[in-house]
C-alpha positions in Angstrom: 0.0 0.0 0.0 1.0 3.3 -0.5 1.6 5.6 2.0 2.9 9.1 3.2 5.9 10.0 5.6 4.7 13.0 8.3 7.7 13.7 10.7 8.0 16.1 12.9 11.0 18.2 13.2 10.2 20.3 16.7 9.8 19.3 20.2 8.9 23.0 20.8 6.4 24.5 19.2 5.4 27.9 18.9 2.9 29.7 16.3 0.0 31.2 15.1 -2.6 29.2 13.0 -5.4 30.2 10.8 -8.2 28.0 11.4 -10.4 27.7 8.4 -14.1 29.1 9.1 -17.1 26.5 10.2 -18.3 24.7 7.4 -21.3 24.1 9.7 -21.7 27.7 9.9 -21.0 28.1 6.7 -23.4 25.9 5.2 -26.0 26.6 7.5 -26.2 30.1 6.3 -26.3 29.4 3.2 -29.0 27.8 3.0 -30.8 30.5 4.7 -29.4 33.0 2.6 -30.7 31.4 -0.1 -34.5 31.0 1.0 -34.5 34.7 2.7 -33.2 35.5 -1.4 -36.0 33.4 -2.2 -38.6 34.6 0.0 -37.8 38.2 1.0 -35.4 39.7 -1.5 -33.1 39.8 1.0 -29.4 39.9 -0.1 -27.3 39.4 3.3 -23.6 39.0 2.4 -21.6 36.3 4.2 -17.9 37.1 5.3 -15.6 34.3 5.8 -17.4 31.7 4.2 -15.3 28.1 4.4 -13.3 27.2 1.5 -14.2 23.9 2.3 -15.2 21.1 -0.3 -17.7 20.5 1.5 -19.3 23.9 1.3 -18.0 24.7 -2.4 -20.4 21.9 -3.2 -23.4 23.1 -1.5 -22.6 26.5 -2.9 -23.2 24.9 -6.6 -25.8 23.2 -5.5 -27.9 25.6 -4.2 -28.2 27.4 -8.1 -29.3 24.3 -9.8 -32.7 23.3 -10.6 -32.8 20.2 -12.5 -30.8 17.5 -13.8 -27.7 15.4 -11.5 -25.9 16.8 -8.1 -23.5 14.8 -6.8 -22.6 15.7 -3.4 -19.8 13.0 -3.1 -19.3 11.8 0.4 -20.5 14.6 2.1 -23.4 14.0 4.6 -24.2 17.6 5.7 -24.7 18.5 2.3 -26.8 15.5 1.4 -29.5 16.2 4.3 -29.8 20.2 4.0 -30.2 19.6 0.1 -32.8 16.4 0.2 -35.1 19.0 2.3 -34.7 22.4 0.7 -34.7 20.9 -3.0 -38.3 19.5 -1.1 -39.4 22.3 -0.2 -38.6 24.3 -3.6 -41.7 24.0 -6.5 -40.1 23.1 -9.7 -37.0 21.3 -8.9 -36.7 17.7 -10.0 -33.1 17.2 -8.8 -31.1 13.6 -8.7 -29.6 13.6 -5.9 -26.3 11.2 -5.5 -22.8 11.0 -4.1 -19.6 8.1 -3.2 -20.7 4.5 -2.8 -20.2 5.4 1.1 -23.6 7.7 0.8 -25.7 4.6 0.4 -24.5 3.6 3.6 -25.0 7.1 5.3 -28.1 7.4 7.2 -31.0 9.1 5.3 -34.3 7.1 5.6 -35.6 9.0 8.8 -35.6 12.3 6.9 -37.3 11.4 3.8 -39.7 9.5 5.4 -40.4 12.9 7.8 -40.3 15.3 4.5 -43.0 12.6 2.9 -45.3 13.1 6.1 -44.9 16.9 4.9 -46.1 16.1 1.4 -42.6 15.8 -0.4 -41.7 13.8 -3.6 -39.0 11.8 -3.1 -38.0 8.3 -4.9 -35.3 6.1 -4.1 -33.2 5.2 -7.4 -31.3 2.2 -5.7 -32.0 0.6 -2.6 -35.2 1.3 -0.6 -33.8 3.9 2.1 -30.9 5.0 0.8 -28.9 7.2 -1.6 -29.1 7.9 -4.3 -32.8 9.7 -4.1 -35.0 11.6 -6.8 -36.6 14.8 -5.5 -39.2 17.0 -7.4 -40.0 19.9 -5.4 -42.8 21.5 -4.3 -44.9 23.9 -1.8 -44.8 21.8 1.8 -47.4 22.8 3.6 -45.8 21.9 7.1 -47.2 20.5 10.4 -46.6 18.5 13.5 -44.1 15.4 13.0 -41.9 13.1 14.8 -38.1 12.9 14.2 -35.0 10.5 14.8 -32.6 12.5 16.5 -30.4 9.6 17.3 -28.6 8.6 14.0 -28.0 12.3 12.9 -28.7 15.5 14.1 -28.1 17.0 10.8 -32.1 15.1 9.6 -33.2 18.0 12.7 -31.7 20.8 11.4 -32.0 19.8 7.4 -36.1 20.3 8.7 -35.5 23.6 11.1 -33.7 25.0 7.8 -36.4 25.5 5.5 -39.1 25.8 8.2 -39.4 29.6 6.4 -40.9 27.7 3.4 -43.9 25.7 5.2 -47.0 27.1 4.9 -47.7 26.3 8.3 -45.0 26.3 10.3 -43.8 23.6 11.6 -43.8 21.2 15.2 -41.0 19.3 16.0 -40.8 16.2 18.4 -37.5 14.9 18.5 -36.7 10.6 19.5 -35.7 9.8 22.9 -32.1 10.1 22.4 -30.4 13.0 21.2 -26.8 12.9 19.2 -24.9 16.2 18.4 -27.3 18.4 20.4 -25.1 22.0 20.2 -25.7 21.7 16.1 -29.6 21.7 17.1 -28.5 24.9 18.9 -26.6 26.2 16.4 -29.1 25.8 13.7 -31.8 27.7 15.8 -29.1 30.5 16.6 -28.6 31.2 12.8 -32.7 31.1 12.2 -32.2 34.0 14.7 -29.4 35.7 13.2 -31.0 35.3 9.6 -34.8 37.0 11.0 -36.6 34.0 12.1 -37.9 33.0 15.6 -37.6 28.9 16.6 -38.2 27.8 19.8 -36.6 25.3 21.4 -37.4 23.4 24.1 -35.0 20.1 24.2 -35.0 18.9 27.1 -38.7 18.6 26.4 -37.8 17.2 23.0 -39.8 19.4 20.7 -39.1 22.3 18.6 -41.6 24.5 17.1 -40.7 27.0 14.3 -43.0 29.3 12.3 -42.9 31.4 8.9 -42.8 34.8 11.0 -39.8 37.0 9.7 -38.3 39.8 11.7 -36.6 42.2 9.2 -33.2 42.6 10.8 -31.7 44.6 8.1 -28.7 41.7 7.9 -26.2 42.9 5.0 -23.5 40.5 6.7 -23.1 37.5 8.5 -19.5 36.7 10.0 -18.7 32.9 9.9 -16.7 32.1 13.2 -13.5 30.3 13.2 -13.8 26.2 13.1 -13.6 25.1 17.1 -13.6 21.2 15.1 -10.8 21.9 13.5 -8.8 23.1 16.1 -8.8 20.2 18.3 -6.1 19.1 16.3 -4.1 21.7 17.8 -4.6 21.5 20.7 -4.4 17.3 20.1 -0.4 18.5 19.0 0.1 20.6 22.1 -0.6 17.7 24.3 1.6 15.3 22.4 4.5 18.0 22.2 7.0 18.7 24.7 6.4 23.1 25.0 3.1 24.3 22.8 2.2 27.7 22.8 -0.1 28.1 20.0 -2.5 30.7 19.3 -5.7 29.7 17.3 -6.8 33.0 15.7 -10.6 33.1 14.7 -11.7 32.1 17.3 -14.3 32.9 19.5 -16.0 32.8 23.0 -18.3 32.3 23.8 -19.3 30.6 20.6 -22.6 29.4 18.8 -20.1 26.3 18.1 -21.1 23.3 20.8 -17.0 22.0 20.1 -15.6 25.2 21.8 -15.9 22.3 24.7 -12.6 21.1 23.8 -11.1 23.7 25.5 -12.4 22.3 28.8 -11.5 19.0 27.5 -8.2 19.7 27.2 -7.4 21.7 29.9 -8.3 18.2 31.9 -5.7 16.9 30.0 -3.0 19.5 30.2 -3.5 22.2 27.8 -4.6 25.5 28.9 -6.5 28.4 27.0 -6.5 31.7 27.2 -9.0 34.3 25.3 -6.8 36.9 24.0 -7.7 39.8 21.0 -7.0 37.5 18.0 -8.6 34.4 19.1 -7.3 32.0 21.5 -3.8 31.3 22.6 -3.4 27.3 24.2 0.0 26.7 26.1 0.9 23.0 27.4 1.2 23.0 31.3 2.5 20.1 33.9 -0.4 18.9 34.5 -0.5 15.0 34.4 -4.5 13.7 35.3 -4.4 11.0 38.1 -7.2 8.7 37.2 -8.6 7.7 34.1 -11.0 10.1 32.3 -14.2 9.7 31.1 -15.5 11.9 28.3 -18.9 12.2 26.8 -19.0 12.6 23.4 -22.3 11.8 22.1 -22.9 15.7 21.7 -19.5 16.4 20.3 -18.7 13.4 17.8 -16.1 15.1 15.6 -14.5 16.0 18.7 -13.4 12.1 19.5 -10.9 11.4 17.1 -8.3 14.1 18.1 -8.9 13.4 21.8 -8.5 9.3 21.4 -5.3 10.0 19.2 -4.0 12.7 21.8 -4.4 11.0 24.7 -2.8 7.8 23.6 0.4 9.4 22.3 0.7 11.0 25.4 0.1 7.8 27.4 -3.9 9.1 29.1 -6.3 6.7 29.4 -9.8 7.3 28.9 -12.8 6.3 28.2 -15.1 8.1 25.7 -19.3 7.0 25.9 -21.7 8.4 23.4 -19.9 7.0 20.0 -22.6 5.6 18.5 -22.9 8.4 15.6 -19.0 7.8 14.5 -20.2 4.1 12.8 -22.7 6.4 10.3 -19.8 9.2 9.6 -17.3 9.8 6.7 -15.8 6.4 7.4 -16.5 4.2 10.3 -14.8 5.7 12.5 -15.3 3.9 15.6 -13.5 0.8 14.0 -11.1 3.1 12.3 -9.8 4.3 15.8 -9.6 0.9 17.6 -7.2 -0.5 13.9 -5.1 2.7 15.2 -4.8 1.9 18.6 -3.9 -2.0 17.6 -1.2 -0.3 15.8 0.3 1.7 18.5 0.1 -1.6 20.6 -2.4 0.1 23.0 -5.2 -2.3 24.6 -8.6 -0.9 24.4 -11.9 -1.6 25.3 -15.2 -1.1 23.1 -18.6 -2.9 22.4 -17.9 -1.6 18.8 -21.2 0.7 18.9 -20.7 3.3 21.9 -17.9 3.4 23.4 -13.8 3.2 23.3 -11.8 2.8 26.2 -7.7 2.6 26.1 -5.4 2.6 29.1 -2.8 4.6 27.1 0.4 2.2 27.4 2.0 0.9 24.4 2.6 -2.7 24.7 5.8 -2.4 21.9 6.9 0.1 19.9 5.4 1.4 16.6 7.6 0.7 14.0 5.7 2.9 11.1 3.0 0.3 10.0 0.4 2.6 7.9 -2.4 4.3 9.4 -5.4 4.0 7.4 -7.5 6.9 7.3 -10.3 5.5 5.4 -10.1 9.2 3.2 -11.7 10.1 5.9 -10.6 13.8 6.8 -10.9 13.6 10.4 -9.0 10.8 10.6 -5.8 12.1 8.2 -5.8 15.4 10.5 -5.5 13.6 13.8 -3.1 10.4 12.4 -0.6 13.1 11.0 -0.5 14.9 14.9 0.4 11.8 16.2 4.0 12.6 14.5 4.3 15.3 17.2 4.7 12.3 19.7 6.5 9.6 17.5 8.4 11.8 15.5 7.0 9.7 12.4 4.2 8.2 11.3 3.1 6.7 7.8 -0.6 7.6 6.3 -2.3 5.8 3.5 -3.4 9.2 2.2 -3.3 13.1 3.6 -5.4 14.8 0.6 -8.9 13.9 2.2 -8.0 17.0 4.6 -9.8 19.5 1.9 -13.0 18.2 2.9 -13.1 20.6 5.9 -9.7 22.2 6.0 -8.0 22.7 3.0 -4.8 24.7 4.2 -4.3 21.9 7.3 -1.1 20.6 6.1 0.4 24.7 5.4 -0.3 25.3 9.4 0.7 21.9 10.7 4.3 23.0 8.9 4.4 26.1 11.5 4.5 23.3 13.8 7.3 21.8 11.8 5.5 18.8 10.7 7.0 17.7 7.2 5.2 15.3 4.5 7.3 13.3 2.3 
């Protein structure tokens, strides 16, 4: 197999990085952009839009009414698309993407935009990509929702709430995955003249046509909080880190800004300063083993499971049961790693990973696989901050959600070869 050389040539590192913008921001106002267009004439102008492939592809997508979009293998733009396309009278749009979509959870959502009066065919296998839509005028209602596969099928419906006749009544499932992006959705419905209410705990979510004129001519896109957990996954794996993360913001609309608590447990400290935040590694060496919760912060996992076993932490993370339906499986993609680094874990496969951080024999550069999963390229090539080199089947997935990754992890004197 082929792979790629990342080594790490400081043990001391010291920098400022340019984070890319949220692509979950990003495409989040997008798509409101485009129905307050739609709608109201409104022409709001959004600064620090993600360069993301991600969001490049929703972008094109968003001016085309008929014929083929392929959205390749990415999910967030699969789900906001099936339900504004819906929502929109005289699209007839094919909707497709990798052979990995077919595996991505979709059913839940069509089956809730049906209940709304949608038109929506399955050109393959019965629940699952690719899909036919034909759009036209939903007239909106009271439904129930899966929350627990994807909270993207939530927001994809909280999105285009403008277009329903009628409003529409949320009530979410039981269990509740990637809650904050819930939160963040309803924050930008705000921010873009619209009035959600939320009531979570309770489980429902009720939304309505009214618009509040807010005279909006820009919308700032934060700094990705996602993305920098690989930062602060290299601070904790260096020797001396003192990194500041510019973009970024707190408090933040973005539910990940909890990695900064998250790693401050583990040794890395933030500070808010004027151009974002500035993370420094301290002596701080937990005593027990720590358990994390992940289930609202999926992306989150993969740095702190690759962080804390170069630097010999063990954990346990609950709430994994999203990462199976993601990019790759990435549950099983991080328990291959960990049997490369010779570190015992512990996992049912489905929700949880522990590892007790202690490498049984050394790791002699077998590949890490990253599935092309961009996550999992980002937080493998870290790793090289603790091992000095590691081998990657591939690092070019990365421009899924951070194009420029491998230009700032050089400030950190990571080479590729």
């Amino acid at each position: 197999m082929k792979s790629v050389k990342i080594s790490a040539t400081k043990t001391h590192i010291k920098g400022q990085i340019n984070l890319p913008a949220s692509k979950s921001i990003s495409n989040r106002a997008l798509i409101l952009q485009a129905i307050n267009q739609q709608l109201h004439r409104s022409n709001c102008t959004i600064i620090n839009l993600s360069t993301a492939d991600d969001t490049q592809i929703l972008t094109k997508a968003l001016s085309v009414k008929e014929g083929k979009v392929d959205i390749k293998n990415a999910g967030t733009c699969a789900r906001f698309l099936c339900a504004f396309y819906a929502a929109f009278p005289g699209v007839n749009i094919e909707l497709c993407g990798e052979s990995r979509m077919a595996e991505r959870p979709i059913k839940d959502l069509v089956e809730a935009l049906r209940i709304l009066g949608a038109d929506i065919v399955y050109l393959d296998a019965e629940g699952k990509f690719p899909i036919q839509i034909k759009g036209q005028q939903l007239a909106g209602g009271t439904i129930q929702i899966s929350a627990e596969a994807s909270s993207q099928f939530v927001s994809a419906l909280m999105l285009i709430s403008p277009l329903l006749s009628s409003g529409l009544n949320l009530s979410l499932s039981e269990k509740i995955v990637s809650k904050p992006y819930i939160e963040m959705t309803a924050a930008l419905l705000k921010d873009f003249g619209y009035a959600p209410e939320l009531a979570i705990a309770a489980h429902q979510i009720k939304l309505s046509q009214a618009y509040l004129p807010s005279n909006l001519e820009t919308y700032e896109v934060e700094a990705d909080w996602s993305s920098a957990a690989f930062f602060y996954e290299a601070a904790l794996l260096s020797e001396e880190a003192e990194l500041t993360l510019n973009g970024l913001r707190l408090p933040s609309i973005q539910g990940d800004a909890i990695v900064a608590n998250w790693f401050e447990e583990l040794g890395v400290k933030s500070q808010l300063v004027q151009t974002g935040i500035k993370i420094h590694k301290t002596n701080k060496v937990p005593g027990e083993v720590l358990t994390f919760d992940c289930t609202d912060y999926p992306d989150l996992s993969i740095a702190l499971v690759c962080a804390t076993a170069g630097a010999g932490i063990a954990i346990r993370a609950n709430g994994l049961s999203s990462l199976v339906h993601k990019e790759s499986n990435r549950l099983d993609a991080l328990l291959n790693l960990l049997d490369k680094l010779h570190i015992k874990t512990e996992s049912d496969k489905q929700s949880y990973l522990a590892h007790d951080g202690l490498q049984r024999q050394f790791y002699h550069g077998e590949i890490l696989t990253t599935e092309k999963d961009h996550r999992l390229a980002m937080a493998y090539g870290m790793l090289a901050q603790y091992f000095s080199l590691v081998r990657v089947s591939e690092i070019n997935s990365v421009v899924k959600s951070f194009p420029q990754f491998w230009v700032e992890a050089a400030k950190l004197g990571l080479e590729v070869d």
